[in-house]
C-alpha positions as CSV (number, residue, x, y, z in Angstrom):
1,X,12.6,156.3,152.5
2,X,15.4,158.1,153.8
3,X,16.6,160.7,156.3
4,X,13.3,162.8,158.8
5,X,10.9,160.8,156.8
6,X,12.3,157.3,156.9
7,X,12.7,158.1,161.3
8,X,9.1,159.4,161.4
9,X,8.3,156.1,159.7
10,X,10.0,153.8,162.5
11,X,8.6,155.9,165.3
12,X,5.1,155.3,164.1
13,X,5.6,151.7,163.8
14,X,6.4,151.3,167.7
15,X,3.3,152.4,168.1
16,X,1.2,149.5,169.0
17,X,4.1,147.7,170.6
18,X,4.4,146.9,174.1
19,X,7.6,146.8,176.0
20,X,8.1,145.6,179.5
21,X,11.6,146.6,181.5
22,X,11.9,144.4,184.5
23,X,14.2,146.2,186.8
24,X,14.4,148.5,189.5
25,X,11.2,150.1,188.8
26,X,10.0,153.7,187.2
27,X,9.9,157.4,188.3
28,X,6.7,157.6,186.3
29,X,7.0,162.0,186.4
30,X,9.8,162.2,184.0
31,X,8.9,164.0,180.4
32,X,10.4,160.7,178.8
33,X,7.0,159.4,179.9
34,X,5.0,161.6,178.6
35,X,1.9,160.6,176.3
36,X,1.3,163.6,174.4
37,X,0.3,162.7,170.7
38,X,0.0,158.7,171.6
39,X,-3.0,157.1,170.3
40,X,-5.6,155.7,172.5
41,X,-4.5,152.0,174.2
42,X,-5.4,148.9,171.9
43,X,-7.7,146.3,173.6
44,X,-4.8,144.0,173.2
45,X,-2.5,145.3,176.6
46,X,-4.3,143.1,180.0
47,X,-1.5,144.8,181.7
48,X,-2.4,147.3,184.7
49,X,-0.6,149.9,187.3
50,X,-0.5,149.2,190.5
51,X,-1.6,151.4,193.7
52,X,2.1,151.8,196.0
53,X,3.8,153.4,198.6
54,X,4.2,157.2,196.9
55,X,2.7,155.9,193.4
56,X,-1.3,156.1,192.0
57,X,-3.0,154.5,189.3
58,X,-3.4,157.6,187.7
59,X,0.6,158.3,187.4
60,X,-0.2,155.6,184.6
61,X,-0.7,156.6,181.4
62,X,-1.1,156.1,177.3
63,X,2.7,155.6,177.2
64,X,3.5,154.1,180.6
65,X,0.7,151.3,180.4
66,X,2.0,149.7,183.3
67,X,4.1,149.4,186.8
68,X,3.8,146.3,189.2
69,X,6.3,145.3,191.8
70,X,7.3,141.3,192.4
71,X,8.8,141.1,196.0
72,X,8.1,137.4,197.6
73,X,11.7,136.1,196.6
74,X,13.3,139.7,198.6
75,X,10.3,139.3,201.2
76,X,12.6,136.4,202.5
77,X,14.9,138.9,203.5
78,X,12.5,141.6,204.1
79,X,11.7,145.2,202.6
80,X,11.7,148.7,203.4
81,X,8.2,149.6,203.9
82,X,8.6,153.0,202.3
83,X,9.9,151.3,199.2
84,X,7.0,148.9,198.2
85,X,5.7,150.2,195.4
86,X,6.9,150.6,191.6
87,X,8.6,153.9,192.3
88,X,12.0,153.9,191.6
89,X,14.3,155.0,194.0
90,X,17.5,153.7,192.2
91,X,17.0,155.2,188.7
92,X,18.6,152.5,186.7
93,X,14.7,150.9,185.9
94,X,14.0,154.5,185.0
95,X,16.9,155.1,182.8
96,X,16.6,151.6,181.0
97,X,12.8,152.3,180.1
98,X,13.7,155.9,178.5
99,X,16.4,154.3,176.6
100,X,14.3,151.4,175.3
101,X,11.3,153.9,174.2
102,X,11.2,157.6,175.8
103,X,9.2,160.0,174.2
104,X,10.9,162.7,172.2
105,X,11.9,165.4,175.2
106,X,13.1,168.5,173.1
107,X,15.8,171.1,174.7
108,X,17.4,168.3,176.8
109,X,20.5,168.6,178.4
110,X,22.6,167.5,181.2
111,X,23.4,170.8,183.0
112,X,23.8,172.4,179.9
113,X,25.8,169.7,178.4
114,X,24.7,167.4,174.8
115,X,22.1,169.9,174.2
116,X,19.3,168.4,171.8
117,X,16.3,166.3,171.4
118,X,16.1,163.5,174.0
119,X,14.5,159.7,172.8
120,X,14.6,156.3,173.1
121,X,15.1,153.7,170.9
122,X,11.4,153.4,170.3
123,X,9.6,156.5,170.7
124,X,6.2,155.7,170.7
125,X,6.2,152.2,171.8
126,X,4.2,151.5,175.4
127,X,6.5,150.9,178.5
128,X,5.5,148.9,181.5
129,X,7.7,148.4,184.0
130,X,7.7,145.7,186.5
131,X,9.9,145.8,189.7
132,X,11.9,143.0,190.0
133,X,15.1,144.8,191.8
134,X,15.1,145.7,195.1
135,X,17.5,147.3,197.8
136,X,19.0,144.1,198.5
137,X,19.2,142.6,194.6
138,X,17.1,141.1,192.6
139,X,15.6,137.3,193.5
140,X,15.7,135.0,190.7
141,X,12.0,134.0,191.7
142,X,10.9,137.6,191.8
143,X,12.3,137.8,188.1
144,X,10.5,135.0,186.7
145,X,7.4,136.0,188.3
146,X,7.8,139.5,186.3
147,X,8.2,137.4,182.9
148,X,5.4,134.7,183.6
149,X,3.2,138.5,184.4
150,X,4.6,139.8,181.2
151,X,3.5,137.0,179.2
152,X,0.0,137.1,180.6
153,X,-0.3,140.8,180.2
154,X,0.2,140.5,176.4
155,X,4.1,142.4,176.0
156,X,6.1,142.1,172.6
157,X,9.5,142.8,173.7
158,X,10.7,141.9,177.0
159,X,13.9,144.3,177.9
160,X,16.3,143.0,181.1
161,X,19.0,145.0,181.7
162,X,20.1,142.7,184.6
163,X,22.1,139.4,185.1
164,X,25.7,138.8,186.1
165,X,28.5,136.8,184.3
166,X,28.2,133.4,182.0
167,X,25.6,131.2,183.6
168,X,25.0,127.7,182.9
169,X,21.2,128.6,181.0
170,X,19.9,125.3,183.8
171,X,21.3,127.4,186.3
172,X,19.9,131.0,185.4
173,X,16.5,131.9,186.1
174,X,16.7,134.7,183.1
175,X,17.7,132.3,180.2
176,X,14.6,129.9,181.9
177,X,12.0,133.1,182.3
178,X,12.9,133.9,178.4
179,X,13.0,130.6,177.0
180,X,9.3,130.5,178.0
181,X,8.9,134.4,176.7
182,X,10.7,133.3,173.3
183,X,7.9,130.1,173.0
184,X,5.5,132.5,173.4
185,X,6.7,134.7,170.3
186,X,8.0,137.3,172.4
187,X,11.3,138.6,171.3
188,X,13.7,139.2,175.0
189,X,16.7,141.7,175.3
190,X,19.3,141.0,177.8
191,X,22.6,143.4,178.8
192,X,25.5,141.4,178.0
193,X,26.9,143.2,181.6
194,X,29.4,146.0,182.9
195,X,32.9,143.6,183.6
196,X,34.9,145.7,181.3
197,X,37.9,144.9,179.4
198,X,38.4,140.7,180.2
199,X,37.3,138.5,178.1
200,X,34.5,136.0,178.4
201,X,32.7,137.6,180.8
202,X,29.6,138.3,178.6
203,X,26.6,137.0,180.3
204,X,22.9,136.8,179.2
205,X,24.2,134.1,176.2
206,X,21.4,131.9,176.0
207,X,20.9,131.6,171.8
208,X,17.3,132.5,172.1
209,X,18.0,136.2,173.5
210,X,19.1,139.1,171.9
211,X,22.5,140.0,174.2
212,X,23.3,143.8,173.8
213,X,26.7,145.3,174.7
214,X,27.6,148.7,175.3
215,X,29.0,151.3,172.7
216,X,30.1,154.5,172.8
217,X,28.4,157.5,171.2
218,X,30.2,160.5,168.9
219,X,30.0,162.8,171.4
220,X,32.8,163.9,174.5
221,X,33.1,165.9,176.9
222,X,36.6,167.0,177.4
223,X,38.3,168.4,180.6
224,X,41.9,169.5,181.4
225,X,44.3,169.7,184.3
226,X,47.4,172.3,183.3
227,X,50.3,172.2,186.0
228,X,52.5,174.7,187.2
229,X,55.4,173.0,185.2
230,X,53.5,173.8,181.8
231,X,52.1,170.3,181.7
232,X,48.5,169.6,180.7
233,X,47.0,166.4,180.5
234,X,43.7,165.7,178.7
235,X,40.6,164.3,180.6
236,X,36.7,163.8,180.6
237,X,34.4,165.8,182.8
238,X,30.9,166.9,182.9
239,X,31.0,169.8,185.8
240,X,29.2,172.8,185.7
241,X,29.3,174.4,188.9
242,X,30.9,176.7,190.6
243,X,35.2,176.7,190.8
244,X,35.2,175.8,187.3
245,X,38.4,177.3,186.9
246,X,40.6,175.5,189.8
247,X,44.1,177.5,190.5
248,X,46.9,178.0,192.0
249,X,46.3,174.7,194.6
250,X,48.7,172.7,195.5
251,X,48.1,168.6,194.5
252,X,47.8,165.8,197.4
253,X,47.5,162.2,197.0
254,X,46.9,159.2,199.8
255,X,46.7,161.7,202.8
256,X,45.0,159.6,205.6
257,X,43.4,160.9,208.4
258,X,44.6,159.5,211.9
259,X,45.5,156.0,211.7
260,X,43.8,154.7,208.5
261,X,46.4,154.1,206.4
262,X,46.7,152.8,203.2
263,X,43.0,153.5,201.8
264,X,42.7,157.5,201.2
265,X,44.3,157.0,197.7
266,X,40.8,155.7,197.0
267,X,39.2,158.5,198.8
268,X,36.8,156.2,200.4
269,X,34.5,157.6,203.6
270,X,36.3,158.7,206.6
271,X,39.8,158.4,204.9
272,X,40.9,161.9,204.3
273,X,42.3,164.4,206.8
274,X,40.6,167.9,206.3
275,X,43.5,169.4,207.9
276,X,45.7,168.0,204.8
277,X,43.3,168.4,202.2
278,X,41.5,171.5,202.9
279,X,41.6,174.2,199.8
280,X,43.5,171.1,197.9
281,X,43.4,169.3,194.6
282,X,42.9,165.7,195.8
283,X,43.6,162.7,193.3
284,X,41.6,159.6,193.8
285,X,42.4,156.9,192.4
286,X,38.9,154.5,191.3
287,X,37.8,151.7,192.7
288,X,35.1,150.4,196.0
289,X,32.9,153.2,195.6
290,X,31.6,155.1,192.6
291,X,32.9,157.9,191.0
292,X,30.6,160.6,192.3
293,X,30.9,159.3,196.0
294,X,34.5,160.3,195.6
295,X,33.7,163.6,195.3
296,X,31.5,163.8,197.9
297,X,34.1,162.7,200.1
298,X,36.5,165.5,198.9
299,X,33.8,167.7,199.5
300,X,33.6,167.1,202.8
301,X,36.7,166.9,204.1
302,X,36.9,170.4,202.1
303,X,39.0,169.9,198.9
304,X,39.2,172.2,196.5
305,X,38.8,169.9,193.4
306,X,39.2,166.2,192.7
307,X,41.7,164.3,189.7
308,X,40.3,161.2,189.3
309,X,42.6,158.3,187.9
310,X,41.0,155.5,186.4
311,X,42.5,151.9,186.0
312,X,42.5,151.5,182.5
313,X,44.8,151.6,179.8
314,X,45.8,155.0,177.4
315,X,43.5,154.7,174.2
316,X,40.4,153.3,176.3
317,X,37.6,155.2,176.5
318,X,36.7,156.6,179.6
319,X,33.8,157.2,181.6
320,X,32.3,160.5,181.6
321,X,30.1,161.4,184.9
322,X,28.4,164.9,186.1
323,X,30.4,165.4,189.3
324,X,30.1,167.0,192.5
325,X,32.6,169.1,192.6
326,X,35.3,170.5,189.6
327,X,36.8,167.0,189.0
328,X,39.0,165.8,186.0
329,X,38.7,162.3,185.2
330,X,41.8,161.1,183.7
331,X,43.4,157.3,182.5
332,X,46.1,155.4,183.8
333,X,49.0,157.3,182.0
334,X,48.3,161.0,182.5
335,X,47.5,159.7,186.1
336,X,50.5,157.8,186.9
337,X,52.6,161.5,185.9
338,X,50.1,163.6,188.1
339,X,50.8,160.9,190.9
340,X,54.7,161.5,190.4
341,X,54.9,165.1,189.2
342,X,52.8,166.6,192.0
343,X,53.0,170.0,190.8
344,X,50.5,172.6,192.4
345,X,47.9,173.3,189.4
346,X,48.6,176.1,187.1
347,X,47.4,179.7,187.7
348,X,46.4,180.2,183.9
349,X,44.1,177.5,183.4
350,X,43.9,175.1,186.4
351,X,41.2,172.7,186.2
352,X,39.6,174.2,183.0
353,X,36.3,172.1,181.3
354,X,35.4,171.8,177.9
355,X,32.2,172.3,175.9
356,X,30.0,168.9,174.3
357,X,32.1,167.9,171.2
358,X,29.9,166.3,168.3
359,X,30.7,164.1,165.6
360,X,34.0,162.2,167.4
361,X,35.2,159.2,165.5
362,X,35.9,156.3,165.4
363,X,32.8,156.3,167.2
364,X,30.5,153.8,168.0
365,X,33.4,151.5,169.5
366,X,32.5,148.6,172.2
367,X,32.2,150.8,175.4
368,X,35.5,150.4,177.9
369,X,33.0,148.9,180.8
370,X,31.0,146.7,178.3
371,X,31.6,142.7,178.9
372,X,33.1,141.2,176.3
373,X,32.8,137.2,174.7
374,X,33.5,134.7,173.7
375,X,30.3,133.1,174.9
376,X,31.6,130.9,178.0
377,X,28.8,128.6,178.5
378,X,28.6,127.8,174.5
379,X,31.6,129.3,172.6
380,X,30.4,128.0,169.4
381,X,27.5,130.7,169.8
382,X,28.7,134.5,169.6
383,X,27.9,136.8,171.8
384,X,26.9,139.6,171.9
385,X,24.9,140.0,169.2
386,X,25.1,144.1,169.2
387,X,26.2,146.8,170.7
388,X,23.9,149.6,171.4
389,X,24.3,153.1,173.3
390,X,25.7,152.6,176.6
C-alpha cells in the first residue's frame, strides 16, 4: 500500500488504541479533539473524566476518553483553587496530546501561516489526559500516581513529555513509573528534553522507554531586516499584524531606564526607558524570559518593532515564534553586525515578513533546542532513539 491509501490505513489502525499524556492537562474545546467519525468506545477503556473547577463530564468525549488531575505531591506546597481541575491553563499538556493523536482539523493555520490539514501522529487513537503538572512543577509522586492510574485504566501507549537531564533510573520517578508500565506490556514515550546544543544532556534514557528528540520540519517562515546602508540580513518570523512593514526608525540596543543598568539588552520587565525607545526598533538579545515576553516589553515601553538575537551559532536552526509585535528573529552573526552597525532601518523594505515556504531541505535535522546524547547514566545505550516533529 502506498501514498492516501497506505495513510488511511494507519489512521484506522489507531483506532482502538488508547493513549494517555500525563502533563499539564487538556483544553478539551479544541477541534483537535473532536470525535466526529470515531467509532463508539470499546468495553476495554475503565478510564473516566473527572468533574473540575471550569471542566464537566460531558467535555469528555469518543476521542478524549479521559481527564483526571493527581495533586497530593503539589498539595504539599498548595494549589490555586481556580486551577484544580484537568483544564489546562498552560497549553503544553494540550499541545502534546494533539501532536500524539489530534483529529484531522482541515484549513488550519497559524494566523494565516502553514496553511493545511492539521493531525497528530495518530489520528484516531483515544487521548486521555491526566494532570500531573502544576503551577509550581510537577511532583515525582503526582507522576507515578498518573502512571499506576494509567495502568489500571487499561492505556496502550503512555506519552511523557516531561523530565529534566540524565537521571540515575533509582533516582527518577519516570524511568520507575515506566518500568512498571513497560511490565505491564505498555509501550512509554519520554521527550529526550529542550537543553540544546551540549552534549549528554539527553534525559528520559532508561533502555525500556522510547526517548524522542526534536526535529525540524520542511517548512520556514522567513523574515528580513534591510538597513539604511543597503544591508539586509535574513531571519525567522511569524507576525501578522499590523506595522508589518517597519521604516524609517532608527535602531537602539541596551537603553536602561533609570538606574538599571546592565539588563535592558535582554529586554527584561521594567528595563527599558519609554523615553529612549519610543517609535524605535529595539534589539533584544535572548535569554531569562521567553521570546514573546520580550515583545511585550517593547510594547509597552512603546517600541516600534523588536530584532531579536539569539545565542546560537550561523547554520543552526532557529526558533520560529508568532510575536507580538513586527519582530525579526535573527542568529548570532547577523546580530552581532546589527548590534555594531546600528543603522536606522531602511525606508524601502524595513522589517518586511515572508510567506510559509514548503519543501526546505535538508530537512528533518535534530532541532537546535533538542538535547542531545550520548546517554550519561549508561553510554553503552544510545539515546535517543528518534527524532520526531518538534
Amino acid at each position: 500500500m502506498a501514498g492516501h491509501g497506505y495513510e488511511a490505513y494507519l489512521d484506522h489502525a489507531s483506532e482502538d488504541i488508547f493513549i494517555v499524556i500525563l502533563d499539564t492537562g487538556i483544553w478539551p474545546e479544541s477541534s483537535s479533539f473532536d470525535d466526529t467519525g470515531t467509532p463508539p468506545l470499546p468495553s476495554l477503556w475503565q478510564g473516566s473524566c473527572e468533574e473540575g473547577v471550569d471542566f464537566s463530564t460531558s467535555m469528555c468525549n469518543r476521542k478524549l476518553v479521559g481527564a483526571k488531575t493527581f495533586s497530593k505531591g503539589m498539595a504539599e506546597v498548595g494549589i490555586p483553587e481556580e486551577i484544580t481541575s484537568a483544564r489546562d491553563r498552560d497549553g503544553h499538556g494540550t499541545h502534546a496530546a494533539s501532536i500524539a493523536a489530534g483529529s484531522h482539523v482541515p484549513n488550519a493555520s497559524l494566523f494565516g501561516y502553514a496553511a493545511g490539514m492539521a493531525r497528530g501522529m495518530a489520528p484516531r487513537a483515544r487521548i486521555a489526559v491526566y494532570k500531573v503538572c502544576w503551577e509550581l512543577g510537577c511532583f515525582g509522586s503526582d507522576i507515578l500516581a498518573g502512571i499506576d492510574a494509567a495502568i489500571a485504566d487499561g492505556v496502550d501507549i503512555l506519552s511523557l513529555s516531561l523530565g529534566g537531564g540524565p537521571v540515575p533510573y533509582k533516582n527518577d520517578p519516570i524511568s520507575m513509573g515506566s518500568f512498571a508500565a513497560v511490565d505491564h506490556g505498555i509501550v512509554v514515550a519520554c521527550s529526550g528534553g529542550n537543553d540544546g546544543l551540549e552534549r549528554g544532556l539527553v534525559g528520559n534514557v532508561a533502555p525500556w522507554v522510547i526517548t524522542v528528540g526534536a526535529g525540524t520540519l520542511d517548512r520556514r517562515f522567513p523574515a528580513y531586516v534591510s538597513l539604511g546602508n543597503g544591508k539586509k540580513y535574513a531571519g525567522v518570523s511569524i507576525y501578522s499584524g499590523e506595522g508589518k512593514g517597519t521604516k524609517m526608525r532608527s535602531i537602539v540596543y541596551n537603553v536602561s531606564k533609570g538606574a538599571v543598568v546592565g539588563s535592558s539588552n535582554l529586554c527584561l520587565p521594567g528595563t527599558l526607558d519609554p523615553n529612549l525607545v519610543r517609535g524605535k526598533v529595539v534589539i533584544c538579545d535572548m535569554g531569562q524570559i521567553s521570546r514573546v515576553e520580550k515583545g511585550l516589553v517593547v510594547e509597552k515601553a512603546r517600541g516600534a518593532a523588536m530584532i531579536l538575537v539569539d545565542a546560537v551559532a550561523e547554520g543552526v536552526e532557529l526558533i520560529t515564534d508568532s510575536h507580538l509585535l513586527p519582530t525579526v528573529g535573527v542568529g548570532r552573526t547577523a546580530g552581532d553586525l546589527i548590534r555594531k552597525i546600528r543603522a536606522v532601518i531602511s525606508e524601502s523594505d524595513g522589517c518586511s515578513f515572508g510567506e510559509t515556504v514548503l519543501d526546505v531541505k535538508p530537512s528533518p535535522q535534530v532541532d537546535a533546542f533538542s538535547s542531545r546524547g550520548p546517554n550519561a547514566v549508561a553510554p553503552e545505550i544510545l539515546k535517543p532513539d528518534f527524532i520526531g516533529p518538534g
